[in-house]
N, C-alpha and C positions, 0 to 999 in steps of 0.2 A: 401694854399699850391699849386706850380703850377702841382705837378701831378692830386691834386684833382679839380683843374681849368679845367687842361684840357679836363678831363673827362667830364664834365659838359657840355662844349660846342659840339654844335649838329654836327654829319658829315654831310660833304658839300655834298655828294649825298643828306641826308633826309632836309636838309635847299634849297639846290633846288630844284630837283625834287618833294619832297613832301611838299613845302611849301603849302601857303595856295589856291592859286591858281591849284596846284598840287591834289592836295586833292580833290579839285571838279570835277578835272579832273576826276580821276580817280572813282569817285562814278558816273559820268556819261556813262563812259563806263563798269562798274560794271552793271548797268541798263540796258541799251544796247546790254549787252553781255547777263543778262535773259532772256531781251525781244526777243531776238534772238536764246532763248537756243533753240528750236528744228531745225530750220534750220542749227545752229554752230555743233550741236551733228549727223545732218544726213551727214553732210557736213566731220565730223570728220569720219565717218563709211565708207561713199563711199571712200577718203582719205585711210582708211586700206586695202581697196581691190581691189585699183587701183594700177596699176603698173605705170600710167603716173603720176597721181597725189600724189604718196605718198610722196612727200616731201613737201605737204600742211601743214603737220603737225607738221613740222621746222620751215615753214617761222614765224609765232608768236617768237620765242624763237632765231632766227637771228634779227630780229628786235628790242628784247630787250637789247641783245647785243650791237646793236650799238649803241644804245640809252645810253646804260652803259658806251661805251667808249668816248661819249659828254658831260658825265654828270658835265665839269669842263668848257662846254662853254655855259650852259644855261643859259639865262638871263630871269627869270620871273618876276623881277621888270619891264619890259617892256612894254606899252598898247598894254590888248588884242584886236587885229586883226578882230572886230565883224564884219567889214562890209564885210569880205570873208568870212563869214560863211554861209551868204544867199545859194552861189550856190551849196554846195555839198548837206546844211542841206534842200536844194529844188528836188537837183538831189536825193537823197535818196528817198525823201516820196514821187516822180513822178515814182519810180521803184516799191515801194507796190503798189500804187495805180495803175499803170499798171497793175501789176500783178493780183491783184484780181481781175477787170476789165474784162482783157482775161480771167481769168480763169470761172467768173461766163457765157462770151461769148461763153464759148465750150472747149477755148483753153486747149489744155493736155500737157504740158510741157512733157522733156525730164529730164530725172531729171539731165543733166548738166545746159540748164536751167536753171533750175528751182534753184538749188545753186548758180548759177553767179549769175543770178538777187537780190538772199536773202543775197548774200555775199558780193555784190556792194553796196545795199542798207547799209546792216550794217557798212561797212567802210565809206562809204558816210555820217552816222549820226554822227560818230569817228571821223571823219575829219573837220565836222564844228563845233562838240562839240570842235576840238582843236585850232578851230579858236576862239573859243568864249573866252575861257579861258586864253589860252596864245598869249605871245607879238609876233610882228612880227620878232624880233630879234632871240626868238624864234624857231619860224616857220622853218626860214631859219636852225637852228643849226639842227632840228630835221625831214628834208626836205626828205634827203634821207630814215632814218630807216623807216618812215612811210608811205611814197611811197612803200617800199617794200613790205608791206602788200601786194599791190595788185595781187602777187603772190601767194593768199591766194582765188584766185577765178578761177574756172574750167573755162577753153574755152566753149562759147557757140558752139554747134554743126554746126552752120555753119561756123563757125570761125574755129572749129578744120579741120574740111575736108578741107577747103581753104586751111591752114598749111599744111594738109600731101599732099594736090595735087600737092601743088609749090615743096615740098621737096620728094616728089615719080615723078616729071617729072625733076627737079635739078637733082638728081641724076640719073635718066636713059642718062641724058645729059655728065655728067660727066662719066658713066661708058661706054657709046662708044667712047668718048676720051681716055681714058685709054684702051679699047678695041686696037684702031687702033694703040694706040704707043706701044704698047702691039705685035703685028704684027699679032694681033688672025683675022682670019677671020669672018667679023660676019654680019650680016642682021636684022637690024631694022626695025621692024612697032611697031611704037606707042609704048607700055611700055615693048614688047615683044622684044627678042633678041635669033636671032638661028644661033646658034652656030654650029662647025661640030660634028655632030653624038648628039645635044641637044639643046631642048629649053628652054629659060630661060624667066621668066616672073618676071617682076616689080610691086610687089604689095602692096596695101598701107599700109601695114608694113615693109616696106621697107625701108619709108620714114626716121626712127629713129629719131621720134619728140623727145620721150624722154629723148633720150641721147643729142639733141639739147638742151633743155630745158631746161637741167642741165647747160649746157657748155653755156647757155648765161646767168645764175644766176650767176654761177661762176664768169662770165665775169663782172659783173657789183660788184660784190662784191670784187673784185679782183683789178678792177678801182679803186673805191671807196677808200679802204685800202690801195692800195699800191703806186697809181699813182697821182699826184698830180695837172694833167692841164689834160682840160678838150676835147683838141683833141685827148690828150693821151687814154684818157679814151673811148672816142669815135671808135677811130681807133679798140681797144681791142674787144668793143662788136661788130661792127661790121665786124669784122675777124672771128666772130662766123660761120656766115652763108656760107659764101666758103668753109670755113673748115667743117663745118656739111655734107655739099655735095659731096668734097672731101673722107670722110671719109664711106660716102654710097658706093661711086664710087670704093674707093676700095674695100672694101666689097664683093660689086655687082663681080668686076671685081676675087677677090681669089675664089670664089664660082663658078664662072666660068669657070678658068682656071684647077679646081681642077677636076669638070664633066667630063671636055674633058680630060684632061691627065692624070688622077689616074680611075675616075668612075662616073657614073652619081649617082648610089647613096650617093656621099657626097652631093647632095642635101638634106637628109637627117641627113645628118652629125650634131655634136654640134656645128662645125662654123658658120653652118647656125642657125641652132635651138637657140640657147644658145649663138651664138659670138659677139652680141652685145657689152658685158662690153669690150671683148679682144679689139674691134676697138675704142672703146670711148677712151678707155685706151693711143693707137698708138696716135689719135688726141691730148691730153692734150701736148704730145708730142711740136709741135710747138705753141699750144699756150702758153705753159710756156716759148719758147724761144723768145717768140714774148713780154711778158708781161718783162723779163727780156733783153732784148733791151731797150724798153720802157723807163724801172726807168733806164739804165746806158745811156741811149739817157740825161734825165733829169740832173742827176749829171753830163755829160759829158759839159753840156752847163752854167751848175750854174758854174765848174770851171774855165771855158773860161769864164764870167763873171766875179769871182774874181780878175784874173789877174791884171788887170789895177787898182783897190785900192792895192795891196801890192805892187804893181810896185811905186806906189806914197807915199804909206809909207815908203818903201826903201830910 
């Protein structure tokens, strides 16, 4: 009978993704994911009580998303990819081995550290278990979601300060621009800025990595999904980082304006304290109008392409 036929036959998520190939896959990263449980569970903790890194605990659950929405261009008949699994399933077990190394030498990690390394390694073993298993064809369909993961690893400490010094001296840059077109009087040294009747200081929370951080996931997931050529995608993420700057600079510069013409105590104000989200919010601003340019940039050029086939079927 064919309703009872076609019940019979497997759906094509579990005949690809979990065929047999599939299946091994995922018992090795099942192992993986043990052999990792105290660093993935401390890693999960510091994640709830960070305010930069809580969206650590998304990125697994966006990546299988995307993974969901391939699930109809995977080809696992394909030959797996062994001979790229050398470098990451190398790079992996050179990061334990590092690590215990330093650690018997003295070293005392910081416990961001100390997660990057155990979070790199982990991915690292995930990544050439995915080489072994599946084809290169693949590879490529599942390139992005699983790239994404690496979104799933704390900035090492020197890495983070690098980021907020470039975007706590970006933005002091930007907010005496805005300062001077502004017509405010104002005197610069270095992250400090004095104002009349107030001084203002540039500190490294200032920088607003977080709200950067967001607004370049965004960006790449937003490429990704909606945009379809690859300078397109490019131009997107990187509009993040002016606009990140931009959006400090205003900041910098309302909190300023507000000292001198209302009271120096809105430096204590919730614009300061608390106005983070309010400016993330202003910024999404042009990059949604920049993201929609983009895709009618795209359709505007595919229908100036059409053109000349109907013109000849005419």
């Amino acid at each position: 009978m064919p309703g009872i036929s076609s019940k019979l036959h497997p759906h094509p998520l579990w005949s690809g993704v979990f065929g047999p190939r599939g299946k091994v896959l995922a018992v090795w990263a099942l192992v993986l994911v043990i052999s990792f449980g105290r660093p993935l569970f401390d890693l999960t903790q510091f994640a709830l009580h960070s305010s930069l890194y809580s969206h650590i605990l998304l990125i697994p659950f966006i990546s299988l998303y995307l993974l969901w929405l391939q699930r109809g261009n995977l080809a696992l008949e394909s030959r797996p990819a062994r001979g790229l699994a050398a470098l990451p399933l190398l790079a992996g077990l050179a990061m334990l081995v590092g690590y215990w190394m330093a650690v018997r030498s003295g070293w005392k990690p910081k416990t961001e550290d100390y997660l990057a390394l155990m979070t790199l390694s982990f991915l690292s073993f995930l990544a050439g278990g995915t080489c072994l298993f599946l084809g290169r064809k693949t590879l490529r369909t599942v390139a992005f979601p699983a790239a994404f993961l690496v979104f799933m690893v704390p900035f090492p400490v020197f890495l983070l300060e690098g980021i907020e010094s470039f975007f706590q001296r970006g933005s002091a840059e930007a907010a005496q621009a805005l300062f001077t077109l502004s017509g405010m009087p104002v005197f610069r040294q270095g992250m400090s800025f004095q104002l009349p009747g107030f001084s203002l200081q540039v500190a490294p929370e200032c920088s607003g990595i977080h709200s950067s951080l967001v607004l370049f996931i965004t960006s790449l997931l937003a490429g990704y999904l909606l945009l379809n050529s690859p300078w397109k995608r490019a131009v997107l993420v990187l509009a993040v980082v002016p606009l990140a700057l931009l959006r400090n600079g205003i900041r910098i510069v309302t909190i300023g304006q507000l000292c001198v013409h209302v009271s120096p105590d809105m430096i204590n104000s919730y614009i300061h304290r608390k106005g983070g989200p309010i400016f993330f919010a202003l910024s999404l601003i042009p990059f949604f109008l920049l993201l929609l340019f983009l895709r009618r940039l795209g359709s505007r050029t595919n229908s100036k392409a059409n053109v000349p086939s109907q013109l000849k079927e005419s």
